[in-house]
Structure formats: C-alpha cells, structure tokens
C-alpha positions in Angstrom: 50.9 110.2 117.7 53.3 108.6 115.0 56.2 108.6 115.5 58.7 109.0 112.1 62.7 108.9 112.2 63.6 111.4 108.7 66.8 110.4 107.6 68.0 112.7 105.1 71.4 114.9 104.8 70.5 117.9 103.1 69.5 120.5 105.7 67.1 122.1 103.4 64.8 119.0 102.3 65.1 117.4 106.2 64.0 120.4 107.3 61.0 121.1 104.6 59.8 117.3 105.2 60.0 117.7 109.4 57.8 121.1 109.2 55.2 119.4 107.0 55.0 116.2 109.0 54.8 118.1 112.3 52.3 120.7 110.4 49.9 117.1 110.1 50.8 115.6 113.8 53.7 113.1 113.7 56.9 113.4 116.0 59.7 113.3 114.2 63.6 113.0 114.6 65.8 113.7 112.0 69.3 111.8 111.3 71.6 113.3 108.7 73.6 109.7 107.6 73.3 106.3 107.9 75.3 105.5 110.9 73.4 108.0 113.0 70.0 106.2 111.9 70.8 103.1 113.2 71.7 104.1 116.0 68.6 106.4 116.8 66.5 102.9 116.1 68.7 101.0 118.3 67.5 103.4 121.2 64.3 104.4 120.3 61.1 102.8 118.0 59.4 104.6 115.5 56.1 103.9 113.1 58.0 104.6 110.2 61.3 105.5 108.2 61.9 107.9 105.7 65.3 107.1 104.4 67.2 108.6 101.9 69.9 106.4 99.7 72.9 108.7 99.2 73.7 109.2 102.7 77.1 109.8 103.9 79.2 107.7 106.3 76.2 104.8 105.7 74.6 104.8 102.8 70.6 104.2 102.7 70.8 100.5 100.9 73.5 99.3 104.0 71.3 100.9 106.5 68.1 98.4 104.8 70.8 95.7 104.6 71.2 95.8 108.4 67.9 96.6 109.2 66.4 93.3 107.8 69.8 91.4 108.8 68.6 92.7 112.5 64.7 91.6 111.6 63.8 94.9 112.1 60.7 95.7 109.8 59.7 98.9 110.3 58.0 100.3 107.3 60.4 102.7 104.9 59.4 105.1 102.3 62.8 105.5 100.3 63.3 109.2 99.5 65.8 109.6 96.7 66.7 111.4 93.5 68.2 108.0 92.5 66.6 106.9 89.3 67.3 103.3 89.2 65.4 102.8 92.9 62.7 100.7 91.9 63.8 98.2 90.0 66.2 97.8 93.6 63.5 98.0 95.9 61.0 95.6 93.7 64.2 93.1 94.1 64.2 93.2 97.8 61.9 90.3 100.0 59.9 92.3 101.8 56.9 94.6 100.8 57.2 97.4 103.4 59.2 99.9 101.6 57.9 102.1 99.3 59.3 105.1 97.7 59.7 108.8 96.5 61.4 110.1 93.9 63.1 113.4 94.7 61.8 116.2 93.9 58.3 115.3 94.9 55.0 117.6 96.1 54.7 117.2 99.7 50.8 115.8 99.7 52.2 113.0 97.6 54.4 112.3 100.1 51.9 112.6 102.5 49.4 110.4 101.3 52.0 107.3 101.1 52.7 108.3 104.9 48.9 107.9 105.7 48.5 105.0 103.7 51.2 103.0 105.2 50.2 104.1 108.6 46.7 103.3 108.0 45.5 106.9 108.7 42.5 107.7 105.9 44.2 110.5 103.6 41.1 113.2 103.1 43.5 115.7 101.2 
C-alpha cells in the first residue's frame, strides 16, 4: 500500500484529497504547515508528498529547500493556487516534483499520483 504524507492547511481541501486517496487504497497522514511536515518525514517514510506552498509557520518552497538540502528525494506533487509555480518548479534541479494547480478535478490529481507511483491509471 502507498503510503502519501498530504500537507495542506485548509481543513476542507485536506480532507476532500485524504477521502479520495483512501477511497483508491493509499494511507495517508495529513500535516496542516510546513514545520509539522518535516517533522512527520523525519519519523516516518512515505511514497510520495503532496505539498501545498502557502503553508503557515513553513512555507511549501522552505520545506523543498530542506528537503533536497537533507537529500531527501521523495517525489512531490505541488498543490497550489499559486500561479507563478511552474516557471519555480521548472527552475529547480531535480525532476521529481510535479504539480496541481488549485482548484483541480480529483481524477486529474489522481492520474499524476498513479503515474508517479508507477501504478497504471485505468480511469
């Protein structure tokens, strides 16, 4: 079973994301700010990170900034209403994050979960 670490602060879209994603078979956790993230993947691994950007206490681009600066390359799908995200994310190294642009239909969000888990999408 996947495991996926949601990191999202509004109630409302954490919780419509986790009932979708347990719905299809992952285990998710759910952090509601940066700091709390980083700390949940300091104890724990999961197969992927859904990571929003305007996060309070930490926000999403410090908790990537650490993450790399702690070689940690689990793959992210960025999950934001932020508008200038990919021209951001192209500028970054690596290649494993990805991205969502809020609002956003669930399957679509689904289908880049399968695809970067390498689980064939059949919806």
């Amino acid at each position: 079973m996947n495991r996926i670490l949601i990191v999202e602060d509004e109630a409302r879209i954490a919780g419509f994301i986790n009932k979708g994603l347990k719905k299809e078979g992952f285990q998710t956790t759910i952090a509601s700010n940066g700091e709390e993230a980083l700390q949940i993947l300091e104890d724990d691994s999961f197969d992927l990170l859904l990571l929003d950007i305007q996060l309070p206490i930490k926000d999403g681009w410090s908790v990537l900034e650490e993450l790399r600066a702690q070689k940690n390359l689990i793959p992210i799908i960025v999950v934001t209403a932020c508008y200038d995200v990919e021209d951001k994310i192209n500028k970054l190294p690596d290649q494993n994050i990805d991205y969502v642009c809020k609002p956003f239909q669930f399957a679509e969000l689904l289908v880049q979960i399968k695809n970067i888990l390498g689980l064939y999408c059949h919806t």
